[in-house]
C-alpha positions as CSV (number, residue, x, y, z in Angstrom):
1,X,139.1,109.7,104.8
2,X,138.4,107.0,102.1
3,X,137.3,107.8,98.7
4,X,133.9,107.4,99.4
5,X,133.6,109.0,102.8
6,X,132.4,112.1,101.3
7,X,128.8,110.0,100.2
8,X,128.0,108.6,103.5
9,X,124.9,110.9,105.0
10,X,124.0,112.2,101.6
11,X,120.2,112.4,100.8
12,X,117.4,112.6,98.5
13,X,113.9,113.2,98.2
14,X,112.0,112.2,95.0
15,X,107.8,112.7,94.8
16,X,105.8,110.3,92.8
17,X,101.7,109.4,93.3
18,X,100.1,105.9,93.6
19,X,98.8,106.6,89.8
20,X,95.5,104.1,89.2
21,X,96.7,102.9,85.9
22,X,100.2,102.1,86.6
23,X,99.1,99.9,89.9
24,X,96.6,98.3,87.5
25,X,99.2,97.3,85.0
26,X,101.4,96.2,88.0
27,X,98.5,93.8,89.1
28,X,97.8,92.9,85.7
29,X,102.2,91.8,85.3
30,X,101.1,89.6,88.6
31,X,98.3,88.5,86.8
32,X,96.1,89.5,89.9
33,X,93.1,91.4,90.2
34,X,93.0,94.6,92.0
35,X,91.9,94.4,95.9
36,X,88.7,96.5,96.5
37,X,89.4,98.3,99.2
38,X,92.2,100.5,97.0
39,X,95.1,99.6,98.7
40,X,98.0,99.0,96.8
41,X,100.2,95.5,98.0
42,X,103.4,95.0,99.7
43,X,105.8,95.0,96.9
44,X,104.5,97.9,94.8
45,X,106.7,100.5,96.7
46,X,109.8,99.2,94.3
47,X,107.7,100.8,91.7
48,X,107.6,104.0,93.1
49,X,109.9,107.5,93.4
50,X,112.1,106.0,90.8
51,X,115.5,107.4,89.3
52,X,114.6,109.1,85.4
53,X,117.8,109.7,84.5
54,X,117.6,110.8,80.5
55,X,118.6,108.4,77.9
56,X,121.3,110.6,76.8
57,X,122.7,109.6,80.3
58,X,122.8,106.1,80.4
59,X,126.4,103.8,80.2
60,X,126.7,101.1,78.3
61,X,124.8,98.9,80.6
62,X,121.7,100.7,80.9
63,X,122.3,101.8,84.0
64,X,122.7,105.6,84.7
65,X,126.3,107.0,84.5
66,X,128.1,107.7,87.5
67,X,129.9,110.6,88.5
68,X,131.1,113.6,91.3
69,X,128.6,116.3,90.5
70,X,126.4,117.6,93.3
71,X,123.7,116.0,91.9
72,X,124.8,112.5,91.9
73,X,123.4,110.5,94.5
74,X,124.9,107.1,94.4
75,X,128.9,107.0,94.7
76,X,130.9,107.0,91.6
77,X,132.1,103.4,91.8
78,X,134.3,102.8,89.1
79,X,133.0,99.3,88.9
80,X,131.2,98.2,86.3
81,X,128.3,95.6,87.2
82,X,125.4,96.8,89.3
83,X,123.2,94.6,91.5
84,X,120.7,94.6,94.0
85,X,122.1,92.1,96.6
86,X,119.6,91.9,99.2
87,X,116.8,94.8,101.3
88,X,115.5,94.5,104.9
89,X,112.3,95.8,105.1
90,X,109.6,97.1,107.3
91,X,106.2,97.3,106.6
92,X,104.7,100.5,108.5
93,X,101.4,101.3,107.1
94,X,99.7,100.7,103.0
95,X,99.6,103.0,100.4
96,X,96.2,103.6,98.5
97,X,95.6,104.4,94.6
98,X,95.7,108.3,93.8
99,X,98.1,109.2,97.0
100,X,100.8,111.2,96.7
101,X,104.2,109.7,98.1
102,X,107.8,110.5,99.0
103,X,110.6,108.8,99.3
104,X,114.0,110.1,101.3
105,X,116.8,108.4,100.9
106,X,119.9,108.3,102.4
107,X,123.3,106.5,102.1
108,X,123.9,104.8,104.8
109,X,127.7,103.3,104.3
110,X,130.3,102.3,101.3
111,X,132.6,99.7,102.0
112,X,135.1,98.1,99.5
113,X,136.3,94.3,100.1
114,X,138.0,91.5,98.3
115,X,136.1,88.5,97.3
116,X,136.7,85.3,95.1
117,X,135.7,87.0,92.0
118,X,137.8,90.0,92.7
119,X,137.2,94.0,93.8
120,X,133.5,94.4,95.5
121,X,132.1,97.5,97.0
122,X,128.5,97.5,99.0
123,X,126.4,100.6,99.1
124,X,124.0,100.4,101.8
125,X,121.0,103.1,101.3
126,X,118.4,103.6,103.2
127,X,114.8,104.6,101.8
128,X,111.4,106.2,103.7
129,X,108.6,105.8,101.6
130,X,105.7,108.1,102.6
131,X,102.0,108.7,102.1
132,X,98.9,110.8,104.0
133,X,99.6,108.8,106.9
134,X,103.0,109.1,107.3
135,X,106.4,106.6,106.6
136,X,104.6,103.3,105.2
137,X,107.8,101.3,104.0
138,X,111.2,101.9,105.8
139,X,114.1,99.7,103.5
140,X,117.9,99.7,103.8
141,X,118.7,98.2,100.5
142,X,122.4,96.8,99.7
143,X,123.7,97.1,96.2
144,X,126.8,95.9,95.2
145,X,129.2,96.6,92.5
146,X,131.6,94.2,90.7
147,X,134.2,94.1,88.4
148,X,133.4,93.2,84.4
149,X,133.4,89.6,83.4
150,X,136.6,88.1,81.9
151,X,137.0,88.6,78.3
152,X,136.1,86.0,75.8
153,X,134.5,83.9,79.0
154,X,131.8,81.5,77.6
155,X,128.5,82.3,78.7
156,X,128.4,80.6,82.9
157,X,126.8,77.0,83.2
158,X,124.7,76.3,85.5
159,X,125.9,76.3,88.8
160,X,126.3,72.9,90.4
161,X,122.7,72.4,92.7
162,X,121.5,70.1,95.5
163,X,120.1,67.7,93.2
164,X,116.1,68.2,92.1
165,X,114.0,70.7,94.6
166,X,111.8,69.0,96.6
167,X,109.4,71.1,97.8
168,X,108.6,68.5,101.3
169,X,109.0,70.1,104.5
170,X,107.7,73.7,102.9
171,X,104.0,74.6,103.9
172,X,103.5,76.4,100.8
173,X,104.9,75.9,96.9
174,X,104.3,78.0,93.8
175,X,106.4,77.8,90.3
176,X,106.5,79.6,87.4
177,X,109.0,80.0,84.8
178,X,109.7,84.0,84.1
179,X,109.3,84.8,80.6
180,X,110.6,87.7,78.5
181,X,106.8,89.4,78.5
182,X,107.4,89.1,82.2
183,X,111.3,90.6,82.5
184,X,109.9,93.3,79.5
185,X,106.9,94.4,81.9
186,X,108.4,94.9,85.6
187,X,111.6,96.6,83.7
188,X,109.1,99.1,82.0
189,X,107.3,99.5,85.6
190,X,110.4,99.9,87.1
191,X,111.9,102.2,84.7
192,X,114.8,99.6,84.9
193,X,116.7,99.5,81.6
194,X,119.2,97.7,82.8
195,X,120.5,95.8,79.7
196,X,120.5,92.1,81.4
197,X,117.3,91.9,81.8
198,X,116.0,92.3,77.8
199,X,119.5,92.1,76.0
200,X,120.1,88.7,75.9
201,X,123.7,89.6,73.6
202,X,124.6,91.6,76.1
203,X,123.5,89.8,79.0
204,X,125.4,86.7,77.7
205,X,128.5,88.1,75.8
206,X,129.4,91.4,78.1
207,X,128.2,89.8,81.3
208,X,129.0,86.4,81.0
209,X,125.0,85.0,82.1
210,X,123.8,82.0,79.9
211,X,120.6,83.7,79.6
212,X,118.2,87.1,80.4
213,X,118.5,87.8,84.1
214,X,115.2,88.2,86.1
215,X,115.6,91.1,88.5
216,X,115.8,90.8,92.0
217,X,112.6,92.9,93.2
218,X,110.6,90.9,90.8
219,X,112.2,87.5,92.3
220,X,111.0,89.6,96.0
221,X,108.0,90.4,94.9
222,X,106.8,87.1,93.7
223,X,107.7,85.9,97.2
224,X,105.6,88.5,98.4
225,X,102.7,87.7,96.2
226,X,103.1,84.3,97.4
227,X,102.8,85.7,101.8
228,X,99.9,87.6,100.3
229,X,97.9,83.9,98.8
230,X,99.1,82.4,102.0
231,X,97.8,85.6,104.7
232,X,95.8,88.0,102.8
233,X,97.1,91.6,101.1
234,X,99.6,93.8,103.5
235,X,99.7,90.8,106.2
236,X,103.3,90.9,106.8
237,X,105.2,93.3,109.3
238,X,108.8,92.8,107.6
239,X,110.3,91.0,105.0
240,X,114.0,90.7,104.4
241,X,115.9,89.0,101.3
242,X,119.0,88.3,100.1
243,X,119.9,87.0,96.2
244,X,122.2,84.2,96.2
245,X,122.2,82.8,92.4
246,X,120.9,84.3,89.4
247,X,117.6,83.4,88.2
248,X,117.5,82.8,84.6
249,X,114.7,83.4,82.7
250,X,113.6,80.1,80.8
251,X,114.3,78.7,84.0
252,X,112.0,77.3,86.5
253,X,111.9,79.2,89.8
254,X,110.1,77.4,92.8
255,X,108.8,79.6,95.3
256,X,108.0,78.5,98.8
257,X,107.1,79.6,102.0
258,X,107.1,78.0,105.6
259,X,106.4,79.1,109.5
260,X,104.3,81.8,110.8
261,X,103.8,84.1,113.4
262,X,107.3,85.9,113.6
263,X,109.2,83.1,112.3
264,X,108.6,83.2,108.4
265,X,110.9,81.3,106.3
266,X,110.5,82.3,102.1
267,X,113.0,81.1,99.2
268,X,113.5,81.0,95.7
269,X,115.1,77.7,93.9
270,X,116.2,76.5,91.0
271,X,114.8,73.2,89.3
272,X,118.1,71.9,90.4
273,X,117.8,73.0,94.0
274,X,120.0,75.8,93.8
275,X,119.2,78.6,96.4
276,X,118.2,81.6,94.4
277,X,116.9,84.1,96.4
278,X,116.7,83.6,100.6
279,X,114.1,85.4,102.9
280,X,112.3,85.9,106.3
281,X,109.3,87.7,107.6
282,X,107.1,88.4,110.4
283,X,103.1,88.6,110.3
């Protein structure tokens, strides 16, 4: 049995409630008005059912600590940097303001592997969120832990791109630059204090980022928002994405969107035409 074996199948169940005020400050960090029929968009589920570890419990990085007590859901992976490396999701019904909601969740596999930057293990988990009407978002999402930048390392450059994006041959373009009102906001409706997205020290001396991270549900989400301008609120039947580059905040991010039908095609670039964030769907 590997060292992690023991975390495969393990489960949990946490109970939140589509609270009025929070979706409203969601909307509000979207700068979007709320839809008046009382549903609640795609995208809002990462703000729900959340871990509330207490402060007293937090590492270094923000993150929760890890370890082998019963109550620990996630595997204590000795490694050191946490991220969110990519979600498959369906869309299975809509959640409304004032509803009370579950989510199980489950881990679903651990698997260490060697890459070019050293030591990697993938957690995949698997989450139900529920409402009145039953399971409404079904998500395996895939995090990935890695081992701490090298010491003394210079904050990274940025990565060599394609040239300048050109948006031609995309049926739809947004961008915006992410700010640190923004990164401050979704961390707080997130309950993510995760220190690269508001320590920008930390981010760039203990990390090794040359700036504030943007997370990557708010990187999803935006490419969401950017389905719902295109086909209306809670038009799509999946969405699945994967990060591929850091957004920085500061930085420009171009979001665009292209094909219909089952065959949507989303992505998030860099000014420079590096691929930040990859993703499909299906309307």
């Amino acid at each position: 049995m590997s060292t992690w074996d023991s975390w495969i199948g393990r489960e949990e169940v946490r109970r939140d409630r589509v609270d009025a005020g929070h979706a409203a400050r969601w909307l509000a960090t979207l700068d979007r008005d709320c839809p008046a029929d009382g549903t609640v968009p795609q995208g809002y589920h990462f703000c729900l059912c959340l871990p509330d570890a207490p402060t007293a419990r937090l590492g270094s990085d923000g993150h929760p600590q890890r370890d082998e007590s019963p109550a620990s859901f996630l595997p204590p992976v000795p490694l050191p940097r946490r991220m969110w490396a990519s979600s498959k999701i369906e869309f299975l019904g809509v959640l409304k303001v004032g509803e009370a909601v579950s989510r199980r969740s489950r881990v679903l596999s651990v698997t260490a592997k060697q890459g070019g930057s050293g030591s990697l293990v993938f957690v995949d988990v698997e989450h139900e969120t529920s409402g009145a009407a039953g399971v409404a978002v079904r998500e395996v999402q895939s995090l990935v832990y890695r081992e701490p930048a090298p010491a003394g390392a210079p904050p990274a450059p940025p990565a060599p791109g394609e040239g300048k994006f050109d948006p031609a041959g995309w049926d739809a373009h947004r961008m915006l630059v992410p700010t640190e009102p923004l990164l401050f906001r979704y961390s707080a409706l997130t309950f993510n204090s995760h220190r690269i997205h508001y320590d920008l020290p930390y981010a760039c001396g203990e990390e090794g980022y040359r700036g504030l991270i943007v997370h990557g549900p708010l990187t999803a989400t935006l490419l969401l928002d950017l389905a719902r301008r295109e086909l209306g609120d809670n038009a799509l039947k999946s969405f699945a994405f994967r990060g591929l580059a850091p957004g920085v905040c500061g930085e420009a991010l171009h979001l665009v969107m292209r094909g219909s039908g089952e065959a949507i095609e989303l992505g998030a670039f860099a000014s420079d035409g590096r691929h930040v964030m990859s993703a499909t769907a299906s309307a």
